[in-house]
C-alpha positions as CSV (number, residue, x, y, z in Angstrom):
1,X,127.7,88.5,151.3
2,X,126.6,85.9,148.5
3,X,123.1,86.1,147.7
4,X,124.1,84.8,144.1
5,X,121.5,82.9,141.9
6,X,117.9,83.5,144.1
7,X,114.7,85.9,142.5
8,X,115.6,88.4,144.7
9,X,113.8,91.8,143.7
10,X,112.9,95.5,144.1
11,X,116.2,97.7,144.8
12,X,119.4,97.6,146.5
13,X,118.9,98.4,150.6
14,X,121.0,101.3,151.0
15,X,121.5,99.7,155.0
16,X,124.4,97.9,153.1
17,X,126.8,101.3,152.9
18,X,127.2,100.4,156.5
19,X,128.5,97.4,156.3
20,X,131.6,98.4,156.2
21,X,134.0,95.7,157.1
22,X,132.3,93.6,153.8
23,X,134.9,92.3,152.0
24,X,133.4,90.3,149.0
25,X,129.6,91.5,147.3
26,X,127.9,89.1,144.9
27,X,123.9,89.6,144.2
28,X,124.5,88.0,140.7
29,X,121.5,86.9,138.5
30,X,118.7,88.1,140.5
31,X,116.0,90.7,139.8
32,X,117.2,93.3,141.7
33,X,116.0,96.9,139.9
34,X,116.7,100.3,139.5
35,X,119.7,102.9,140.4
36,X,122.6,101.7,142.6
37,X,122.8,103.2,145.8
38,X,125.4,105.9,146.3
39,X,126.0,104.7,150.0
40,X,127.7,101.6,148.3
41,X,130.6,103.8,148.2
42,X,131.3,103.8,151.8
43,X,131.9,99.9,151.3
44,X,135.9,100.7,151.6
45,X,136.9,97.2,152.4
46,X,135.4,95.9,149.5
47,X,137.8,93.9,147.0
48,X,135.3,91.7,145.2
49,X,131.7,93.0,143.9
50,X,129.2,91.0,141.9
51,X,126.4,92.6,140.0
52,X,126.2,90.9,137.3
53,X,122.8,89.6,135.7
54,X,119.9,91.6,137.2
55,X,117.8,94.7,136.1
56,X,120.0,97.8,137.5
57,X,119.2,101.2,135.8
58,X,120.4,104.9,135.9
59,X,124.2,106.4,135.9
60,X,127.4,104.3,137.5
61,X,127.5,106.7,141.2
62,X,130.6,108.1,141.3
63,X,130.5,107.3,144.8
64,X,131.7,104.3,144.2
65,X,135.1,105.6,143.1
66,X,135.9,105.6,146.7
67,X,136.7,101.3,146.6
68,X,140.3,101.6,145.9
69,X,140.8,97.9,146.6
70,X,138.6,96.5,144.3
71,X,140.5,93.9,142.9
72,X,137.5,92.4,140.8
73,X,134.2,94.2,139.2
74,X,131.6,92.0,137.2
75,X,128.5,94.6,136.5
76,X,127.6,92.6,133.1
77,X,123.7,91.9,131.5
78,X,122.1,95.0,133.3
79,X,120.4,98.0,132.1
80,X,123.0,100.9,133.2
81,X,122.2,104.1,131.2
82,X,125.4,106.8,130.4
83,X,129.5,106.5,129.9
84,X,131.5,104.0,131.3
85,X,133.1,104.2,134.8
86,X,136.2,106.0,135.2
87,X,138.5,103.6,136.2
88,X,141.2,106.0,137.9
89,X,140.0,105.2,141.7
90,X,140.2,101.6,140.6
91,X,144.6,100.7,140.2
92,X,144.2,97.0,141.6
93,X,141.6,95.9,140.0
94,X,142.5,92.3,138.3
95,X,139.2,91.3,137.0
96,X,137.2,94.1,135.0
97,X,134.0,92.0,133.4
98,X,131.5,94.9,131.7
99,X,129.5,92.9,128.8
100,X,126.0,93.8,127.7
101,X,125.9,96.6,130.4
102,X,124.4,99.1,128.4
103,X,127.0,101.4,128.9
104,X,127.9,103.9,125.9
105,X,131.7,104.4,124.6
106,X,134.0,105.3,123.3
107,X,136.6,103.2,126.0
108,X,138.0,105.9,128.5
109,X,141.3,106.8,128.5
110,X,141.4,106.1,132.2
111,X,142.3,102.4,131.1
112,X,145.8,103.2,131.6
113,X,146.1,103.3,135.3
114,X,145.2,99.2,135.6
115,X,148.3,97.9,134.8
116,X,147.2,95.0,137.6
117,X,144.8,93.5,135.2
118,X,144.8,89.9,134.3
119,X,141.6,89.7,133.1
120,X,139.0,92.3,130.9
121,X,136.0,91.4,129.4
122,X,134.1,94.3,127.6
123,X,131.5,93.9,125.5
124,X,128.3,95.4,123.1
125,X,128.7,99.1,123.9
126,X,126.3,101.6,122.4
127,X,127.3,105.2,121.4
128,X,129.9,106.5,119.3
129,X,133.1,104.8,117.8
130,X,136.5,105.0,119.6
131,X,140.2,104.2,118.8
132,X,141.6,100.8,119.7
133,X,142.6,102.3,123.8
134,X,145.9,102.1,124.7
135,X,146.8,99.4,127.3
136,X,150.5,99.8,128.2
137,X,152.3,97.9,131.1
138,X,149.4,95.4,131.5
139,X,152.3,92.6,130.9
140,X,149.8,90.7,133.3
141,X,147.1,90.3,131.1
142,X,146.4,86.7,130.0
143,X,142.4,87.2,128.8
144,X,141.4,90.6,127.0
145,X,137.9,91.2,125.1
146,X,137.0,93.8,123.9
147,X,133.8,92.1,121.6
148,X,131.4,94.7,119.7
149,X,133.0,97.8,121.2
150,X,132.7,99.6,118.0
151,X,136.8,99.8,117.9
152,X,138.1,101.2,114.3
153,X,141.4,101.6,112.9
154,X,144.5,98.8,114.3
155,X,145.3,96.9,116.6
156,X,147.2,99.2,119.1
157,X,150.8,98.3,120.1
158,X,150.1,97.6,123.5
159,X,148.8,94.4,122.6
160,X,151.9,93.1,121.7
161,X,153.4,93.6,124.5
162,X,150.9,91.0,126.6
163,X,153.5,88.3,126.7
164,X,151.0,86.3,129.2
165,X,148.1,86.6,126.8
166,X,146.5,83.2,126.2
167,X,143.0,84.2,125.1
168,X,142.4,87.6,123.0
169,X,138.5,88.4,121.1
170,X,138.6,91.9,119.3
171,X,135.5,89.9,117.8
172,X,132.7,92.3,115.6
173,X,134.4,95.7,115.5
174,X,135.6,97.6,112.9
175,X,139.4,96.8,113.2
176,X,141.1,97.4,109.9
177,X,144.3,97.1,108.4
178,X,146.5,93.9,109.3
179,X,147.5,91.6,112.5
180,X,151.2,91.8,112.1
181,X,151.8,92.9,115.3
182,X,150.3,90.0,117.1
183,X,153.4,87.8,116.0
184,X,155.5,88.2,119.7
185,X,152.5,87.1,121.7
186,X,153.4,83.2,121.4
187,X,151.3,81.6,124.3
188,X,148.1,82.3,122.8
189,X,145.7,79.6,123.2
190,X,142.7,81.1,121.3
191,X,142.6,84.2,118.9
192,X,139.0,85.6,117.9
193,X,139.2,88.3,115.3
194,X,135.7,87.8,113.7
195,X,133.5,90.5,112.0
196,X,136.2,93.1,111.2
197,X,138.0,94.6,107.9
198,X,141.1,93.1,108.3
199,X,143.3,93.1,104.9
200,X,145.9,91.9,103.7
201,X,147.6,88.4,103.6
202,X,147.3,86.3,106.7
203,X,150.1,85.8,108.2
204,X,151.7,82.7,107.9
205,X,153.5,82.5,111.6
206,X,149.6,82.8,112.7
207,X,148.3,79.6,110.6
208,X,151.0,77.3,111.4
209,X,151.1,77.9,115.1
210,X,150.8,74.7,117.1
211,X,147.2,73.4,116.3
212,X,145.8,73.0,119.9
213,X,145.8,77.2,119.5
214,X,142.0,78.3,118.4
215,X,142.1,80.9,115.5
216,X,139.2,82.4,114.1
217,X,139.2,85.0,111.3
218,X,135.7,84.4,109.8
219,X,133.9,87.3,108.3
220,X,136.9,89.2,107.0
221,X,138.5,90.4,104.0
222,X,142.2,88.9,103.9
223,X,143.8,88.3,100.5
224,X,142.5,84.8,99.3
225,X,146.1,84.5,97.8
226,X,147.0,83.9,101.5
227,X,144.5,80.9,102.5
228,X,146.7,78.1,103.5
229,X,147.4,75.0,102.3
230,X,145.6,72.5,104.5
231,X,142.7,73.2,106.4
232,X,142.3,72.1,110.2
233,X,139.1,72.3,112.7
234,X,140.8,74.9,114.6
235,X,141.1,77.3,112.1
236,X,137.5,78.8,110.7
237,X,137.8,80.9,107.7
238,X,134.6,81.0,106.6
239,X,133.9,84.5,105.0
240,X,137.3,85.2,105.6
241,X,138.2,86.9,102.1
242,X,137.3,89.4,99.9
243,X,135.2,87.5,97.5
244,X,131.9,88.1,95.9
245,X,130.6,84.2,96.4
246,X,132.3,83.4,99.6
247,X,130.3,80.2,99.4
248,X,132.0,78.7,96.2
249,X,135.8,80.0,97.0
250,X,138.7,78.8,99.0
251,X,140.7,75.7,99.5
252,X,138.3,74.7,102.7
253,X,135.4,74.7,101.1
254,X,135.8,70.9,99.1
255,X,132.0,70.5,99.0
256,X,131.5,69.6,95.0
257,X,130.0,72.0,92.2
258,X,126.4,73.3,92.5
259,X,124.9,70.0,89.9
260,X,121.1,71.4,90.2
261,X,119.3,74.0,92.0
262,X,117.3,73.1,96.0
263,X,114.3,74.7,96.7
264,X,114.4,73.0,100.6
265,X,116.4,72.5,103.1
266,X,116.0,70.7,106.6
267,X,118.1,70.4,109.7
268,X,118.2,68.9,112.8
269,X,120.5,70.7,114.9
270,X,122.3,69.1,117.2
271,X,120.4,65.2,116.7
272,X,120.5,62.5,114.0
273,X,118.2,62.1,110.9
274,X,114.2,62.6,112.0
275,X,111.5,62.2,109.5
276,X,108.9,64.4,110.0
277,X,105.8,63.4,107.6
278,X,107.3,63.1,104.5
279,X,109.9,65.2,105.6
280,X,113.4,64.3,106.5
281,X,115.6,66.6,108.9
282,X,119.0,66.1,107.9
283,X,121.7,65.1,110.9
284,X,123.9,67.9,112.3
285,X,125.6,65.9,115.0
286,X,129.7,67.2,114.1
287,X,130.6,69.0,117.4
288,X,130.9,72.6,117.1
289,X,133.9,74.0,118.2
290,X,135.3,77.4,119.3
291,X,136.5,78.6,115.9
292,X,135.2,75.5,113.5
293,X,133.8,75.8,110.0
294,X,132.2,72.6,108.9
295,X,132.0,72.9,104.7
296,X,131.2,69.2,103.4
297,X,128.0,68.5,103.9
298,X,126.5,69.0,100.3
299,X,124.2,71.9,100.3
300,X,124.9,73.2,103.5
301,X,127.5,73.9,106.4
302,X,128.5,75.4,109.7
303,X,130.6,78.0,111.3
304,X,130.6,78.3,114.9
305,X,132.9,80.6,117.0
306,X,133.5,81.4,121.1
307,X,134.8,80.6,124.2
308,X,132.5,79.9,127.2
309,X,134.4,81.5,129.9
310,X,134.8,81.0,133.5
311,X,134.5,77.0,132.8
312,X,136.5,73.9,131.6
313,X,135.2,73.5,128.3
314,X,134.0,70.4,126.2
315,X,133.2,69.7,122.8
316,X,130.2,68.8,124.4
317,X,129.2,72.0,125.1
318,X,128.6,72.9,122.2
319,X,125.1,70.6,122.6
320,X,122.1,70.4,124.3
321,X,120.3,67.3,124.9
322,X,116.4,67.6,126.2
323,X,115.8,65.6,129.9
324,X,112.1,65.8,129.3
325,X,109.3,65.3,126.7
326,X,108.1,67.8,124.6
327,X,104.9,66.6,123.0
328,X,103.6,67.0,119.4
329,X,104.2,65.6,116.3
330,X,107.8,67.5,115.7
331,X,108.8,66.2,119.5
332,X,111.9,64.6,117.8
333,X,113.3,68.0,116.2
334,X,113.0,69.7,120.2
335,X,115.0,66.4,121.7
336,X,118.5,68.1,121.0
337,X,119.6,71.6,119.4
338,X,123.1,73.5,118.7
339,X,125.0,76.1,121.6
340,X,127.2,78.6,120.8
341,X,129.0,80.6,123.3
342,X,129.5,83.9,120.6
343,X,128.3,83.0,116.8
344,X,126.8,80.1,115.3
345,X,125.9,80.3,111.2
346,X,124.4,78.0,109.5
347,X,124.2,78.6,105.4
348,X,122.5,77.4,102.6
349,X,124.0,76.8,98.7
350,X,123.0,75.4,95.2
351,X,119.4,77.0,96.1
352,X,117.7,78.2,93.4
353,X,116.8,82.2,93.7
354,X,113.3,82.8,94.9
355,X,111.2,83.5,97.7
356,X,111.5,81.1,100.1
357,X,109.3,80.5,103.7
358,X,112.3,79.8,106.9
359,X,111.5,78.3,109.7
360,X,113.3,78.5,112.7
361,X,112.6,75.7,115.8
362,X,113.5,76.9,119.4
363,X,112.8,75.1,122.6
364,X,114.6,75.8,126.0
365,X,115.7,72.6,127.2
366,X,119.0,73.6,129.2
367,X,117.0,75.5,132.2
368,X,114.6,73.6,134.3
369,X,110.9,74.4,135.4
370,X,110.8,73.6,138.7
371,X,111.5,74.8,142.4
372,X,115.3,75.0,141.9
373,X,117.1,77.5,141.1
374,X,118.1,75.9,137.7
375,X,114.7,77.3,136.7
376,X,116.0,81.2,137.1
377,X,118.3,81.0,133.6
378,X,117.6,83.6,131.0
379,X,119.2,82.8,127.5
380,X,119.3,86.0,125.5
381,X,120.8,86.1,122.3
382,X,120.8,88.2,118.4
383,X,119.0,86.7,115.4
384,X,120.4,87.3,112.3
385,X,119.3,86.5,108.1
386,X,121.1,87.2,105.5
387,X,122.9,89.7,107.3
388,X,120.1,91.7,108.5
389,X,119.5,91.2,112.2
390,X,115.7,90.1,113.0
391,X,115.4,89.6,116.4
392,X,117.2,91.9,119.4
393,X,117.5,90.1,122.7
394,X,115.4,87.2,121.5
395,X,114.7,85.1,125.2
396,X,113.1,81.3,124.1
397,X,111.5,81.1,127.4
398,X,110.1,84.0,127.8
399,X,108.4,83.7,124.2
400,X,107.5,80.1,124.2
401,X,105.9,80.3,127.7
402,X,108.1,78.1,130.0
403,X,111.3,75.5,129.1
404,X,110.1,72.4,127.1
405,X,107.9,74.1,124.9
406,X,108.1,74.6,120.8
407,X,108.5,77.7,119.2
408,X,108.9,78.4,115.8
409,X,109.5,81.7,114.6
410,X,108.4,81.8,110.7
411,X,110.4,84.7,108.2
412,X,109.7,85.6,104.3
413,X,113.2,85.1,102.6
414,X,114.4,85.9,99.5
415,X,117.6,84.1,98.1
416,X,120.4,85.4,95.8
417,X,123.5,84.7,94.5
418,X,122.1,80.9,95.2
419,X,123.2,81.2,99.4
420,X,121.1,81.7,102.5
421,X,122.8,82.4,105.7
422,X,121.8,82.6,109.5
423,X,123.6,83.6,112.2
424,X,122.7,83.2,115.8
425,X,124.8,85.8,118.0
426,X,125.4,86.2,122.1
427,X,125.5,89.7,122.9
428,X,126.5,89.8,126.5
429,X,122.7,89.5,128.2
430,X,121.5,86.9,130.4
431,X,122.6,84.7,132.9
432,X,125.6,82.7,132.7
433,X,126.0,80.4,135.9
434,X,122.8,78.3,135.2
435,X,122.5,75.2,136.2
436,X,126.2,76.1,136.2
437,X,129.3,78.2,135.2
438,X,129.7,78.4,131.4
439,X,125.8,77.9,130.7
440,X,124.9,80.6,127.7
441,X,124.4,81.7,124.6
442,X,122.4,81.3,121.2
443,X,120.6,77.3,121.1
444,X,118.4,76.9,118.0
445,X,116.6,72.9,117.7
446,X,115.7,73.0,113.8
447,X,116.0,74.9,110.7
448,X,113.1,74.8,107.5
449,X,113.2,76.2,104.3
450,X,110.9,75.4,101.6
451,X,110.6,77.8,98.4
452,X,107.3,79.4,98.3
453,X,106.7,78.4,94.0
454,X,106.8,74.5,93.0
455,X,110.1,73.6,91.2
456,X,108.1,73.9,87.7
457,X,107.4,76.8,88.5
458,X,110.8,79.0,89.2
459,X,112.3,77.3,86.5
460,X,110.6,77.8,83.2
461,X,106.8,79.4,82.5
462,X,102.9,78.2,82.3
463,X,100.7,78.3,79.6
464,X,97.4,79.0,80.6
465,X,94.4,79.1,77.9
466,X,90.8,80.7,78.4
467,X,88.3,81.2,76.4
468,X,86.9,84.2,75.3
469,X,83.8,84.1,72.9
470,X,85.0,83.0,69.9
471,X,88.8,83.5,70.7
472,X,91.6,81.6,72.5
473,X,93.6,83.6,74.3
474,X,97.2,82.4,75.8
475,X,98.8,83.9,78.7
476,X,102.3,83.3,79.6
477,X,103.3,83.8,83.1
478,X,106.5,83.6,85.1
């Protein structure tokens, strides 16, 4: 039964516990509501289910324990309320996908019975912290994520002992200590260890491992000592050491000295130049890439980071490029934007400190507004500025009205230490098979800033005279 990508509402018929010869389940991204159905659990056939992308609510049954064949569960972007599943029922399970569930930790220690798994994808848990879980004898593994699980302390063991890993993403977690035990798993084709407290030097078998391998260690705090010698697109380090100016340190960043203070900044994300007024939108057409930190374009620069799963990816990917018009005088800006599948920053230097107005330009122009089912996509994703996050679940469509449409979101800023950052962050919601398989994840058309005080202004003082009777009086104001 694949009712898979359709508007399909209201709750689950519980007439579908008696279909008990079904085999394979998928009612992914629909609108289906409320509870599961406990009679789902006398589905004992069933080997594949599919619930990913629609509004479920309440506790996992426990009925459902009862599918000991399950060999794959995807249950990601719903509402669920409670722990996690128990996972004992569940030995030959290969495929466990539960991102942006709204589940709560800490990760069960019931993990240790799948020793069948080749794939699990876990993601944004709320509740408490947990130790890295222990995942012995799953040899098979060859993709494990386990992204904003609130995980502390190391990297367990276990890990090391994945000799089929190829793709690994412990990303935004509070993982300390150092990676050394990482250095038997040689097949890896893309390591994401962003957003942690890693320490330490980084190793130097991990940075010169063959460069088609993806490495990302952005927003860390190695030992600068350790940065290597040559930089590569493959390897993003941005953020990746203890430093107070991360901005104006490291090998990679060969932008030149701050010569005079900005008080603007303009991007096109995505497109080439466009002059809006007497405005110009500078080009940001460099592909992203899955762990690539772009740090020589004067003023500003890029760090992107992610894997789109369950597709062959492109660098192309990466961008979005509009099929329609949008109409207006900024029509240009809305004609192309940037896609990440995880994080995308863009940052600001040599800006003078200040108060500053940021604009931020969104238009959805992946999904489509028609009869088709490429109109049912729903692009969710985290907004952050300066490392405070401003926008939970932020949906473009849903704000702007419809696809094709302009929407700019306006924010007070206040720069120091000369940098502005922001960071656009996938958090597991949404749908991901529209208009097909890989489709998801933060897009964002333009970026404005423009310092709320003329130039004269921030950098020295006015003299103002009044008069007062028979007296001058001077004032002097910052």
């Amino acid at each position: 039964m694949t009712i898979s990508n359709n508007r399909l509402s209201g709750p689950v018929p519980e007439y579908i516990g008696n279909m008990t010869l079904l085999v394979n389940v998928s009612l992914e991204t629909n609108l289906f509501n409320g509870s599961l159905p406990a009679e789902l659990g006398n589905l004992v056939n069933l080997q594949k289910l599919n619930l990913k992308a629609n509004n479920f609510t309440g506790e996992w049954p426990v009925e459902l324990n009862n599918l000991t064949k399950l060999i794959e569960l995807r249950i990601s972007s719903n509402s669920f309320v409670g722990k996690l599943p128990n996972f004992e029922s569940w030995k030959n399970l290969r495929m466990l996908e539960i991102e942006g569930s709204g589940f709560e930790g800490p990760l069960p220690p019931s993990f240790s019975v799948l020793t069948s798994l080749e794939e699990l994808r876990i993601s944004d848990l709320n509740g408490v912290a947990s130790e890295f879980p222990s995942l012995t004898n799953m040899t098979r593994m060859s993709k494990l994520v386990l992204r904003s699980c609130n995980i502390h302390g190391n990297i367990h063991d276990s890990v090391a002992e994945m000799i089929a890993l190829r793709f690994l993403d412990l990303s935004f977690n509070k993982l300390e200590g150092g990676i050394a035990n990482l250095e038997g798993v040689t097949g890896m084709e893309a390591t994401y260890l962003t957003g942690n407290d890693f320490v330490g030097r980084i190793p130097d078998w991990l940075t010169s491992r063959d460069t088609r391998n993806v490495i990302d260690l952005s927003y860390n705090k190695f030992d600068e000592s350790s940065e290597p010698s040559t930089c590569r697109d493959n390897l993003n380090l941005f953020r990746s050491f203890k430093v107070e100016n991360f901005v104006e340190r490291g090998k990679c960043f060969s932008a030149s000295p701050c010569s005079e203070d900005k008080y603007s900044l303009h991007i096109n994300c995505g497109g080439g130049n466009v002059t809006v007024g007497d405005t110009t939108y500078i080009a940001d057409e460099d592909s992203a890439g899955a762990a690539k930190f772009v740090y020589w374009k004067g003023n500003w620069g890029t760090s992107s980071t992610g894997h789109f799963w369950d597709t062959d990816v492109s660098l192309n990917d990466h961008k979005a490029k509009n099929v329609s018009a949008i109409k207006g005088d900024e029509s240009q800006l809305y004609m192309t934007a940037h896609l990440s599948p995880l994080s995308m920053t863009y940052f600001g230097r040599c800006l003078a400190n200040g108060n500053y107005t940021l604009t931020l330009h969104f238009a959805e122009i992946v999904y489509r507004d028609n009869q088709s089912f490429q109109s049912l996509g729903r692009r969710i994703f985290d907004v952050y500025i300066q490392d405070k996050l401003k926008f939970k679940d932020f949906d473009i469509k849903r704000l702007a009205g419809g696809v094709d449409k302009a929407l700019k979101e306006k924010f007070n800023v206040t720069v120091k230490d000369k940098t502005l950052q922001v960071r656009f962050q996938y958090a597991g919601k949404g749908t991901t098979s529209i208009p097909s398989r890989g489709n998801y994840g933060p897009l964002v058309s333009a970026i404005s800033l423009e310092a709320k005080k003329k130039k004269q202004e921030i950098d020295g003082t006015r003299i103002k005279r009044t008069r007062s009777a028979n007296w001058y009086i001077y004032f002097q104001t910052n």
